[in-house]
Wavefront OBJ file of the C-alpha trace (Angstrom):
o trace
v 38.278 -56.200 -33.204
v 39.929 -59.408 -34.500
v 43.184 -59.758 -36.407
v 42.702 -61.725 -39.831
v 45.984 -63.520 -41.473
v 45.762 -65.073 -44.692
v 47.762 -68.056 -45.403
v 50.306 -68.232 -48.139
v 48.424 -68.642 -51.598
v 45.252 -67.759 -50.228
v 45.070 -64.804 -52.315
v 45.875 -65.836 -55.901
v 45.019 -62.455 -57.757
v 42.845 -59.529 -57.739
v 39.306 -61.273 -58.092
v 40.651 -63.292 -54.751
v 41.363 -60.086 -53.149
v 37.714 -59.020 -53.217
v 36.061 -62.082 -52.350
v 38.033 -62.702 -49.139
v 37.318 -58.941 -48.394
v 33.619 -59.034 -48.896
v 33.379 -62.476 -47.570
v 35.223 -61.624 -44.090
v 32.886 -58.859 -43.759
v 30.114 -61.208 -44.038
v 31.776 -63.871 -41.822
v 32.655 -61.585 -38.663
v 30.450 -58.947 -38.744
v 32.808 -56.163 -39.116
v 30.362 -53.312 -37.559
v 30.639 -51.414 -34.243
v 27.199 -49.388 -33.473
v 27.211 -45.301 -32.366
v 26.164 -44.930 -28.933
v 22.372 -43.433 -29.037
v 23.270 -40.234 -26.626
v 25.794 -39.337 -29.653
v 25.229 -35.549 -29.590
v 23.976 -33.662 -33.070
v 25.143 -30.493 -33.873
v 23.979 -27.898 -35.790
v 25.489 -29.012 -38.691
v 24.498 -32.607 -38.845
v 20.913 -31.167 -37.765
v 21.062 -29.103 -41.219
v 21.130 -32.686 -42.757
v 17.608 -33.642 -41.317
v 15.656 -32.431 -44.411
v 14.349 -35.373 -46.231
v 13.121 -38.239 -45.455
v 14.441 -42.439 -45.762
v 14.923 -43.956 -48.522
v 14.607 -48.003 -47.923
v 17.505 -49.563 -49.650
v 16.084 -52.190 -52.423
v 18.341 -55.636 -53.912
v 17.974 -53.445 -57.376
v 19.764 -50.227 -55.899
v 22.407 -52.717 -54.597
v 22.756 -53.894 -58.377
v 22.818 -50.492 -60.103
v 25.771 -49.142 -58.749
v 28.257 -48.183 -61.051
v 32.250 -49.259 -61.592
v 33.608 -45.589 -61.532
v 36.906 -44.653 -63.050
v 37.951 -42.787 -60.068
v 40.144 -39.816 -61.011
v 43.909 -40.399 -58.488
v 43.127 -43.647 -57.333
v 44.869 -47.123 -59.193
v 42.640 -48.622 -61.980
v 43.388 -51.381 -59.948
v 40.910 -50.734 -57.526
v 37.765 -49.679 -59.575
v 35.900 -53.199 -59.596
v 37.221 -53.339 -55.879
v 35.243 -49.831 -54.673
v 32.144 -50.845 -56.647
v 32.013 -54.104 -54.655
v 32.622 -52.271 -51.232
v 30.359 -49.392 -52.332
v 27.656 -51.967 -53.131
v 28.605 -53.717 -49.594
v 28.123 -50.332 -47.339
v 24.285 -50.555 -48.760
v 23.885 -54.493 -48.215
v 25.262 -53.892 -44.558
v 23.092 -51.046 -44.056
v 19.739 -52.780 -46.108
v 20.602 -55.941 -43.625
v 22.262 -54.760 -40.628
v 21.069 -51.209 -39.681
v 17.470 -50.385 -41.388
v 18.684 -48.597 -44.512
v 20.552 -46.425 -41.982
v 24.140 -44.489 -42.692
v 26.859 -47.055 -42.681
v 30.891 -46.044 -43.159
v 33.193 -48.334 -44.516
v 37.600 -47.357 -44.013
v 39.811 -49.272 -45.609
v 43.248 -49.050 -46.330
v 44.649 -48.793 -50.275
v 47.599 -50.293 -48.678
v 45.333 -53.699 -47.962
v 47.461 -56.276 -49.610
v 50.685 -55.691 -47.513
v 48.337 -55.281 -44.662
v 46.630 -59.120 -45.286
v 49.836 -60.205 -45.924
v 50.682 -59.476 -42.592
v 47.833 -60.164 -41.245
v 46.823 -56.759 -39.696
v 43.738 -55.142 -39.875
v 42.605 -53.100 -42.912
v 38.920 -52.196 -43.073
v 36.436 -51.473 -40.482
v 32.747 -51.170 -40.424
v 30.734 -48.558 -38.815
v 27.031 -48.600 -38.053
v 25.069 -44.615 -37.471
v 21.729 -43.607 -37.557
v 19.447 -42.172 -40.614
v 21.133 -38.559 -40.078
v 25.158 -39.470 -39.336
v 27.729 -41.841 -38.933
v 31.176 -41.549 -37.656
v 33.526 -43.585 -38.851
v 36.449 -43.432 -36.358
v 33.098 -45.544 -33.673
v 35.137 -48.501 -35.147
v 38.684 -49.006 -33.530
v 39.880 -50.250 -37.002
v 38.733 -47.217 -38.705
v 40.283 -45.296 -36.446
v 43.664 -46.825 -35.663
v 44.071 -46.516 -40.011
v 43.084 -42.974 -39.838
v 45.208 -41.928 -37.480
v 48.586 -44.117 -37.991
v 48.607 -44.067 -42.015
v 51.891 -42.289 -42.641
v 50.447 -41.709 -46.569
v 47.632 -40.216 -47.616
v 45.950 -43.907 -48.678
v 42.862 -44.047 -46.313
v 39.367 -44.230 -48.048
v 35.778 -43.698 -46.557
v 32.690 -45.293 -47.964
v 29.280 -44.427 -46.398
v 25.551 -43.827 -47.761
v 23.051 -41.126 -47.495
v 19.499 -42.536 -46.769
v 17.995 -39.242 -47.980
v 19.600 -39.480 -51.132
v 21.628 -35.925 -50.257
v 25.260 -35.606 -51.791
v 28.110 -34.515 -49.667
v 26.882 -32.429 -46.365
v 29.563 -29.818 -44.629
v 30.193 -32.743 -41.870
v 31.563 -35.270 -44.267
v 33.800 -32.331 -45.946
v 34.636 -31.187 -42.231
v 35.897 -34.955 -41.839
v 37.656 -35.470 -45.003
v 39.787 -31.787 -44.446
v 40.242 -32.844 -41.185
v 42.270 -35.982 -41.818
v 45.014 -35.777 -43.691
v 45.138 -39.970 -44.026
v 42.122 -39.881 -45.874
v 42.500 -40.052 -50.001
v 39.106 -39.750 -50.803
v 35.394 -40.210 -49.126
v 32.829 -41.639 -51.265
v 29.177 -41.301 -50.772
v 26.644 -43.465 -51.921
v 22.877 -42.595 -51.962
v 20.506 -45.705 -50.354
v 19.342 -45.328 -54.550
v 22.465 -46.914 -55.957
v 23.991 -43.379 -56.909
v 27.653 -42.099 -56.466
v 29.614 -38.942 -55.580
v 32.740 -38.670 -54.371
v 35.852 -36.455 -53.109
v 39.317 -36.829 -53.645
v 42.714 -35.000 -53.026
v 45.074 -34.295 -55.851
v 49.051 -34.912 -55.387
v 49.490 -31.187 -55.071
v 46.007 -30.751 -52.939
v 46.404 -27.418 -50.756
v 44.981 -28.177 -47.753
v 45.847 -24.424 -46.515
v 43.457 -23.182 -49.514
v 41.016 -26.416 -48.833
v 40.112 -24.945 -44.897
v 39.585 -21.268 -46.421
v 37.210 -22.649 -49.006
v 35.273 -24.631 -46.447
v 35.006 -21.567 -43.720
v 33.686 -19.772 -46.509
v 31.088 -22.174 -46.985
v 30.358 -22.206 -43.436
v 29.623 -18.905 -43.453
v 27.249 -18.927 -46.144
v 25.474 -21.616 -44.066
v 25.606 -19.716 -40.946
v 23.852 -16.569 -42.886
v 21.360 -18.551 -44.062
v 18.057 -20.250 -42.250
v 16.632 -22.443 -43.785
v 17.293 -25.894 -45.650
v 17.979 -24.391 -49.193
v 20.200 -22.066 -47.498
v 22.447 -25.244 -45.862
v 22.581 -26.684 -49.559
v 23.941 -23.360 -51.156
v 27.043 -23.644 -48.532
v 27.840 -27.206 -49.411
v 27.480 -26.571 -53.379
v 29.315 -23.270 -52.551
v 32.651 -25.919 -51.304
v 31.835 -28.231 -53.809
v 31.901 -26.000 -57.155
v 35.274 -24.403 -55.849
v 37.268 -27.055 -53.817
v 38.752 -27.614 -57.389
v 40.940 -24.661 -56.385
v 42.623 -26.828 -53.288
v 43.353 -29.047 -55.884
v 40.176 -31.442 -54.727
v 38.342 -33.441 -57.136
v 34.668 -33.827 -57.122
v 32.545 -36.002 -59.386
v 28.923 -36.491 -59.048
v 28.199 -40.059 -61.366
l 1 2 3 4 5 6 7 8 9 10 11 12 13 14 15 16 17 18 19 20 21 22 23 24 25 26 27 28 29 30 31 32 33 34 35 36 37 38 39 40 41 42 43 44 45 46 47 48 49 50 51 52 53 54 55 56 57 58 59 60 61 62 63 64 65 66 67 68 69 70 71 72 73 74 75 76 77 78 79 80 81 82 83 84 85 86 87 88 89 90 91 92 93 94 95 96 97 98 99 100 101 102 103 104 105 106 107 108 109 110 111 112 113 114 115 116 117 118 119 120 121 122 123 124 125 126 127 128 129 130 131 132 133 134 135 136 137 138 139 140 141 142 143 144 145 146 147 148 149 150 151 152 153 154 155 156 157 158 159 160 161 162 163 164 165 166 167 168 169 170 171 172 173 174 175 176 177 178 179 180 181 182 183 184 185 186 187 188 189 190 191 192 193 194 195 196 197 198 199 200 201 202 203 204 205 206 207 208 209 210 211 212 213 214 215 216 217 218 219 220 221 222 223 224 225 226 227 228 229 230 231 232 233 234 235 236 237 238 239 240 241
C-alpha cells in the first residue's frame, strides 16, 4: 500500500479533513480483493439466507448523520461520509458486494505524519475480512488505544451476524464496527470506557450456543439478537437507526 503525506496547510479544518479522505480513496483505489478459495465456515454460511440487494445513488443519499453514543461529535459528519463511501465503493467497485472500511480515530496525527490511516477491503456477497488489506491490519493490530473503527455493508440487508461480533470481541483495537445495509440503513456496536470484555466473550458463547442448538435460519437470528439485546451487560452499546 502507499504512504500519503500531506503538506503543511493542506488540511485547513474539519470539512478539509473529509474531502482529502474521500478524495484519496477515490484517487488510489484504496481496495485489496479476498482471495476466491477464502474458506466459509459454518457461521458465515448461517449468513447465506437472503438474497442481494443492488446498491442504488438514492440509498447512497439516505444515509443518516448518527450521533454515535462514545465516539467525538467531531466525527459524526465524518462516519456518514465514509459510511456513504463503503456503499459507493461497493455499488462501483465490487457489484453491491460486502466492502470494509478501518480507519484510525487517531487520523489527523497520522496525516500529519504522513502514515497510513484507512484501508479498503473488497469480499464477496456473504463476507468480508477486513484485516485482506495490510493497512487494516497493521492499525488493528499496532493501535496501543482502543481507537480503531470498522465500516462494512450487508447486501442482504441483515444487521450484525455472530462473525462480525466474533471480530469486534476479538480485537481489542477496535472502538466500534458499523454496519450499513446496501439500503442506506445503519446499526452499529460500540465499547463503553468500562466495557468488560471478560463478560462480553460469556455473552457471545452463549449466543453461540443457542445457534449451535438450533437448525435452521430463524434459529441463527435468535443467537445474534440473543448477543445483541444483552451485550449491554459488557458494557457494549448497540443502536439500530
Amino acid at each position: 500500500m502507499h504512504r500519503y503525506s500531506v503538506e503543511e496547510g493542506q488540511l485547513k479544518g474539519y470539512n478539509d479533513n473529509i474531502l482529502y479522505i474521500i478524495g484519496e480513496i477515490r484517487k488510489k483505489g484504496w481496495f485489496e480483493m479476498e482471495s476466491e478459495d477464502k474458506k466459509i465456515n459454518d457461521l458465515e454460511m448461517a449468513k447465506k439466507r437472503t438474497h442481494k440487494i443492488l446498491i442504488t445513488d438514492m440509498a447512497i443519499e439516505k444515509v443518516p448523520l448518527i450521533k454515535y453514543r462514545e465516539i467525538p461529535e467531531s466525527e459524526y459528519l465524518m462516519l456518514q461520509e465514509l459510511a456513504k463511501e463503503v456503499l459507493m465503493v461497493s455499488k462501483n467497485e465490487n457489484d453491491s458486494n460486502e466492502v470494509a472500511l478501518t480507519y484510525s480515530l487517531d487520523y489527523r496525527n497520522l496525516i500529519a505524519e504522513g502514515k497510513e490511516f484507512m484501508g479498503v477491503a473488497l469480499g464477496d456477497e456473504h463476507s468480508v475480512d477486513p484485516c485482506m488489506n495490510t493497512v487494516a491490519y497493521h492499525l488493528i493490530t499496532t493501535s496501543i488505544q482502543c481507537v480503531v473503527i470498522v465500516l462494512h455493508n450487508h447486501p442482504s440487508l441483515s444487521k450484525f451476524s455472530l462473525e462480525d461480533v466474533k471480530f469486534f470481541l476479538s480485537n481489542g483495537t477496535v472502538k466500534m464496527m458499523v454496519v450499513v445495509t446496501n439500503l442506506g440503513n445503519i446499526s452499529y456496536l460500540v465499547k463503553k470506557e468500562n466495557y468488560s470484555r471478560k463478560k462480553a466473550i460469556e455473552i457471545y458463547n452463549h449466543a453461540v450456543n443457542v445457534h449451535n442448538e438450533g437448525n435452521n435460519i430463524r434459529d441463527y437470528q435468535k443467537a445474534v439478537f440473543c448477543f445483541l439485546s444483552n451485550c449491554h451487560e459488557a458494557n457494549i452499546v448497540y443502536e439500530d437507526r
